[in-house]
C-alpha positions in Angstrom: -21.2 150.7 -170.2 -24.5 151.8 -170.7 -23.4 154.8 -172.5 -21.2 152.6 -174.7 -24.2 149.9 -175.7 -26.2 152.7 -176.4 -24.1 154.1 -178.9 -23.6 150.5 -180.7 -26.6 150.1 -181.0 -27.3 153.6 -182.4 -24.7 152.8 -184.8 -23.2 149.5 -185.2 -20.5 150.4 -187.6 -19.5 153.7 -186.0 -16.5 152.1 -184.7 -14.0 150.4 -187.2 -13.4 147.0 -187.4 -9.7 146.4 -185.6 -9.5 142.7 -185.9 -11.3 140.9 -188.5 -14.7 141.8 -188.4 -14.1 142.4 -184.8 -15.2 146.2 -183.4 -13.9 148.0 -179.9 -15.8 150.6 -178.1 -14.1 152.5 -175.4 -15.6 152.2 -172.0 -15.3 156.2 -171.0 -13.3 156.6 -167.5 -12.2 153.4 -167.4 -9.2 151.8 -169.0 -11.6 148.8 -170.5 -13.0 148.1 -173.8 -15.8 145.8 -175.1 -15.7 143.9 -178.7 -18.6 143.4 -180.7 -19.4 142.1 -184.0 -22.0 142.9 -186.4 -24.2 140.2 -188.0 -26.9 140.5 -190.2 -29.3 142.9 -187.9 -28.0 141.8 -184.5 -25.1 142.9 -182.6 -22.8 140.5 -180.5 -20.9 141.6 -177.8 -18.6 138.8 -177.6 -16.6 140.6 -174.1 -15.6 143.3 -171.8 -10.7 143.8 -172.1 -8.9 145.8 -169.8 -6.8 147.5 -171.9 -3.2 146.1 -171.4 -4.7 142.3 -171.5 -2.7 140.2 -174.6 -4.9 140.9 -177.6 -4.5 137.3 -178.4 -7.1 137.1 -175.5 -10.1 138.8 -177.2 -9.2 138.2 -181.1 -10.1 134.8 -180.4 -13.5 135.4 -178.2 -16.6 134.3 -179.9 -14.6 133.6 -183.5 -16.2 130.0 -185.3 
C-alpha cells in the first residue's frame, strides 16, 4: 500500500480515470485495488476493492 500511495502521489494522473473521474491503483501482490480521485491539489482516496467485489460497490464511494 505504501508503495501504491507513494506513486499517487508522485503522480496523481498516472493512472487513467476508469469510472468518472474515478482512478484505480493496483495494490502489487495482492488481488486489491484502491480508488482515488483527484481534486484541485489534493488527492482522495475514497477506498481499498478486492478485486472481484461488484463495481457497483466502489463507483458509488465518496461520489456527491
Amino acid at each position: 500500500m505504501d508503495a501504491a500511495t507513494k506513486a499517487i502521489a508522485r503522480s496523481p494522473e498516472m493512472y487513467r480515470a476508469s469510472w468518472k473521474d474515478r482512478r484505480r491503483v493496483p495494490l502489487k501482490g495482492f488481488s486489491y485495488f484502491l480508488v482515488y480521485f483527484v481534486n484541485g491539489d489534493t488527492v482522495v482516496v475514497t477506498g481499498c476493492f478486492h478485486t472481484s467485489r461488484n463495481p457497483a460497490t466502489w463507483k458509488k464511494r465518496g461520489v456527491e
